[in-house]
N, CA, C and O atoms as a GROMACS GRO file, in nm:
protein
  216
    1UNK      N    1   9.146  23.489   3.782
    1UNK     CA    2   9.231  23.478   3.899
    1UNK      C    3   9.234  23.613   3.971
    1UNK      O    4   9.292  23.710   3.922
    2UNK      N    5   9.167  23.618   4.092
    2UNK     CA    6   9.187  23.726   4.154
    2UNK      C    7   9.315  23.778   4.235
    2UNK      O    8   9.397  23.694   4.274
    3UNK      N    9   9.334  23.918   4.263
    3UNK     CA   10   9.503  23.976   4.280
    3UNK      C   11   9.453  23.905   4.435
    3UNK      O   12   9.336  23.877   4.459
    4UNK      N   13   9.557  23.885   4.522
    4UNK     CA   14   9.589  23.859   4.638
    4UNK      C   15   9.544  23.962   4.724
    4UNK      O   16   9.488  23.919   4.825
    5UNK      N   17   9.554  24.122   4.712
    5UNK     CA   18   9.604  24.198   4.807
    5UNK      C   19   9.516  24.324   4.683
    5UNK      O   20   9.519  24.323   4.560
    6UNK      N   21   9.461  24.401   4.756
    6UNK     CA   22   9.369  24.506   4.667
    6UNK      C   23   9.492  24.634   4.677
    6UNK      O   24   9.503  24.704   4.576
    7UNK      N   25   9.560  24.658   4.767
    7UNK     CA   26   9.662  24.728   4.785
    7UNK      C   27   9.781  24.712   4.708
    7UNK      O   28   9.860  24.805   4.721
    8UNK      N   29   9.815  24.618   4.632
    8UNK     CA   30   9.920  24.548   4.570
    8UNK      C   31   9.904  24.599   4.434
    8UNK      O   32   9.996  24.580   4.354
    9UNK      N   33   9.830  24.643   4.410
    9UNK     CA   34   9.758  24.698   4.292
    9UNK      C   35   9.845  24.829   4.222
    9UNK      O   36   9.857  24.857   4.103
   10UNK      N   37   9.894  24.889   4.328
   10UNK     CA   38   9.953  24.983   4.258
   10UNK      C   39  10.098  24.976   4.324
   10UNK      O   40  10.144  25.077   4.376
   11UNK      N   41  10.158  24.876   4.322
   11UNK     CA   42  10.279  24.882   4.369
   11UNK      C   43  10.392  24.885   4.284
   11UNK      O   44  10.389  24.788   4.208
   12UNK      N   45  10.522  24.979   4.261
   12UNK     CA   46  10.586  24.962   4.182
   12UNK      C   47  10.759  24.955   4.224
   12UNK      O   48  10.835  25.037   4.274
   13UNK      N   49  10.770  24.855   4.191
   13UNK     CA   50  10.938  24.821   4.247
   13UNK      C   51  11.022  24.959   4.256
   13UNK      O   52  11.004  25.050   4.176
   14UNK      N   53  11.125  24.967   4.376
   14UNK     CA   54  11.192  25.091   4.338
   14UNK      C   55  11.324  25.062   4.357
   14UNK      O   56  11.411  25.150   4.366
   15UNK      N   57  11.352  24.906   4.367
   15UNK     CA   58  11.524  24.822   4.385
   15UNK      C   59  11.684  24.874   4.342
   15UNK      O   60  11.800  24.872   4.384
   16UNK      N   61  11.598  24.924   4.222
   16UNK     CA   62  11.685  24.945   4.097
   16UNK      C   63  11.768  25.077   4.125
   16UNK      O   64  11.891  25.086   4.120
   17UNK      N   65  11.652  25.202   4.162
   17UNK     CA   66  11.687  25.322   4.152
   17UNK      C   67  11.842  25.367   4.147
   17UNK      O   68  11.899  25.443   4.069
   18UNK      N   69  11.886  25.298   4.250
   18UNK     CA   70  12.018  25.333   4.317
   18UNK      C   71  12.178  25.274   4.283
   18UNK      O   72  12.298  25.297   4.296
   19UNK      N   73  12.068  25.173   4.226
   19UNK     CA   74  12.206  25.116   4.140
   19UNK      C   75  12.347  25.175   4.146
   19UNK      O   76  12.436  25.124   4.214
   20UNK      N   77  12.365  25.304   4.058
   20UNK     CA   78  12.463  25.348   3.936
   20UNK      C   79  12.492  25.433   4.041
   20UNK      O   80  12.549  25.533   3.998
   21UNK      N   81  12.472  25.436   4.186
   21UNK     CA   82  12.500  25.563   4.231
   21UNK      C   83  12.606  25.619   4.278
   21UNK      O   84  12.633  25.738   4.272
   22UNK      N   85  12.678  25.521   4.331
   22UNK     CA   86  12.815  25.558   4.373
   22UNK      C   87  12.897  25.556   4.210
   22UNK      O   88  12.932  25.666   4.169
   23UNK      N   89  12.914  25.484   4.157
   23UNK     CA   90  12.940  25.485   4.034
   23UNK      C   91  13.001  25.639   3.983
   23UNK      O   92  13.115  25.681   3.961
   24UNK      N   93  12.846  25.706   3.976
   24UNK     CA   94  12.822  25.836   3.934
   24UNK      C   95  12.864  25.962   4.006
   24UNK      O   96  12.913  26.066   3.963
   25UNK      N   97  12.837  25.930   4.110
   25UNK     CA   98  12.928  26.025   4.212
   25UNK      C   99  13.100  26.022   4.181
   25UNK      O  100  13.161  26.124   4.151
   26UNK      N  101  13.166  25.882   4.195
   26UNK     CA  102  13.238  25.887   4.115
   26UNK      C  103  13.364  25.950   3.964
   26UNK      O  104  13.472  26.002   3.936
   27UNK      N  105  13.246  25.895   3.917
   27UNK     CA  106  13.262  25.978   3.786
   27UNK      C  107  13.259  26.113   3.781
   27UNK      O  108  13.335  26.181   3.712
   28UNK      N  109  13.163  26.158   3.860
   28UNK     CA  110  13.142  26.331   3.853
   28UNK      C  111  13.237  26.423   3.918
   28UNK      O  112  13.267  26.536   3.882
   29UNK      N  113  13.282  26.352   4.023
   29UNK     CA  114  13.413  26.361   4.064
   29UNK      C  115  13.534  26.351   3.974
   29UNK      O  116  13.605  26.450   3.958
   30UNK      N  117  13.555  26.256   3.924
   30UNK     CA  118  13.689  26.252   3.811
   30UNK      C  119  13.657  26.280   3.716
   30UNK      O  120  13.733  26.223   3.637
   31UNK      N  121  13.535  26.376   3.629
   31UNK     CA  122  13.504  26.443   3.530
   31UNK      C  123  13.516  26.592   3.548
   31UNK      O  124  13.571  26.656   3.459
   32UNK      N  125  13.464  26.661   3.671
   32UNK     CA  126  13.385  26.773   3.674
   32UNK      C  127  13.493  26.826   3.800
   32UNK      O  128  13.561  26.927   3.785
   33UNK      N  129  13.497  26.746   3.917
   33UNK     CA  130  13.585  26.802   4.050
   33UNK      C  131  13.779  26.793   4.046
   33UNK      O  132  13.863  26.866   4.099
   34UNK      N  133  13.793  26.668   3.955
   34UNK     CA  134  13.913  26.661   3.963
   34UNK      C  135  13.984  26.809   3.856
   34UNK      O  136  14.040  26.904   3.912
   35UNK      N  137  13.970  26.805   3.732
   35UNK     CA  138  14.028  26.909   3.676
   35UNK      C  139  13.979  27.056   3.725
   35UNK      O  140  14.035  27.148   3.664
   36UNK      N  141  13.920  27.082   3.787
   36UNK     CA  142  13.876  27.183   3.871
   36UNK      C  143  14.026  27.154   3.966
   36UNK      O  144  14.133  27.199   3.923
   37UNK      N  145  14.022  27.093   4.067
   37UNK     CA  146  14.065  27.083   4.128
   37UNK      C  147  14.208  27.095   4.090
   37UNK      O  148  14.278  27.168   4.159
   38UNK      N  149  14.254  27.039   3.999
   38UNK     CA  150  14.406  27.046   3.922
   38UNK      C  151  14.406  27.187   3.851
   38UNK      O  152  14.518  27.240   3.856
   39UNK      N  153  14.326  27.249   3.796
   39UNK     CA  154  14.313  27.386   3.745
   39UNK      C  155  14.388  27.518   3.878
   39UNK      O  156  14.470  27.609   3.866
   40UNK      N  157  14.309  27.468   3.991
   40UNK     CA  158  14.352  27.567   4.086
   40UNK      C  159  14.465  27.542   4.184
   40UNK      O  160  14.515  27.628   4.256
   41UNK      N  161  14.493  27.435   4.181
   41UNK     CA  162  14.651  27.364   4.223
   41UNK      C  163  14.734  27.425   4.153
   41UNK      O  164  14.833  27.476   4.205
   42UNK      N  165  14.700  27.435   3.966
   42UNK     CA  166  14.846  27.516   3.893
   42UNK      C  167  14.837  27.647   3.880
   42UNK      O  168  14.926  27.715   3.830
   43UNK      N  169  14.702  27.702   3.935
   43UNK     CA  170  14.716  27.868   3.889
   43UNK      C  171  14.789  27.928   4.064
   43UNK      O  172  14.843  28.038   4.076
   44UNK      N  173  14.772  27.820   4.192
   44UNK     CA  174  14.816  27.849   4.327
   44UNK      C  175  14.939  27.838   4.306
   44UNK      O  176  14.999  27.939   4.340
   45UNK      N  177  15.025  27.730   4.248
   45UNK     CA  178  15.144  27.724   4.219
   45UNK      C  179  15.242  27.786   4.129
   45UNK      O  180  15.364  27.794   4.144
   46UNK      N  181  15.154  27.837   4.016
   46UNK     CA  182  15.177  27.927   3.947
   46UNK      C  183  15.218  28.088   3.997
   46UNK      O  184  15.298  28.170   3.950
   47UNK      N  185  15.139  28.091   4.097
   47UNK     CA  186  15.128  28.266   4.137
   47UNK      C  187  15.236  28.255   4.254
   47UNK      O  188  15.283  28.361   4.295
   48UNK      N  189  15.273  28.155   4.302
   48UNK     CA  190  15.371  28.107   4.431
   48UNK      C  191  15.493  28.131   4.324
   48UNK      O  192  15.523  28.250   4.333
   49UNK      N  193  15.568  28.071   4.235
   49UNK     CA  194  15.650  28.073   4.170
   49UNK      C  195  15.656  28.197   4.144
   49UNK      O  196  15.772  28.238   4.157
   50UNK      N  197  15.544  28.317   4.098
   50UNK     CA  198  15.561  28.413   4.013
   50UNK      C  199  15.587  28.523   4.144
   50UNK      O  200  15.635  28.630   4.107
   51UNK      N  201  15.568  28.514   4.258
   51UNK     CA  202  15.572  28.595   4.361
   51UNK      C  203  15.702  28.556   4.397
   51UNK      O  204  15.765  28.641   4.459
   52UNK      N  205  15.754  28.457   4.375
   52UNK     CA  206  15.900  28.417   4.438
   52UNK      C  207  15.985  28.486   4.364
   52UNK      O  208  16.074  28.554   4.416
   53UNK      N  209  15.965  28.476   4.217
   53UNK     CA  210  16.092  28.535   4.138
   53UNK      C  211  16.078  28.709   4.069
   53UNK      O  212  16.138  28.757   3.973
   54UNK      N  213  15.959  28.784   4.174
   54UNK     CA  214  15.910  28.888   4.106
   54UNK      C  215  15.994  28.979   4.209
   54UNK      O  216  15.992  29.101   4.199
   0.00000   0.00000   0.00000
């Protein structure tokens, strides 16, 4: 049985790639950006308090 299309030959799906992507952005965000982000919220609030009562 011959292929249809001589070009078809090397074709490889790429549907999938993207899947997980927002997902992951996501996640990397509430893994990596959020406690970052809460880290420097309490050391700003921290030094606000400590300048108030110094």
């Amino acid at each position: 049985m011959k292929h249809d299309d001589e070009g078809q030959k090397y074709y490889y799906p790429v549907e999938g790639r993207t899947d997980g992507a927002i997902g992951d952005a996501v996640a990397f965000i509430a893994i990596i950006l959020l406690p970052a982000g809460m880290y420097a919220a309490w050391n700003t609030l921290a030094s606000w308090i400590s300048a108030l009562f110094s």
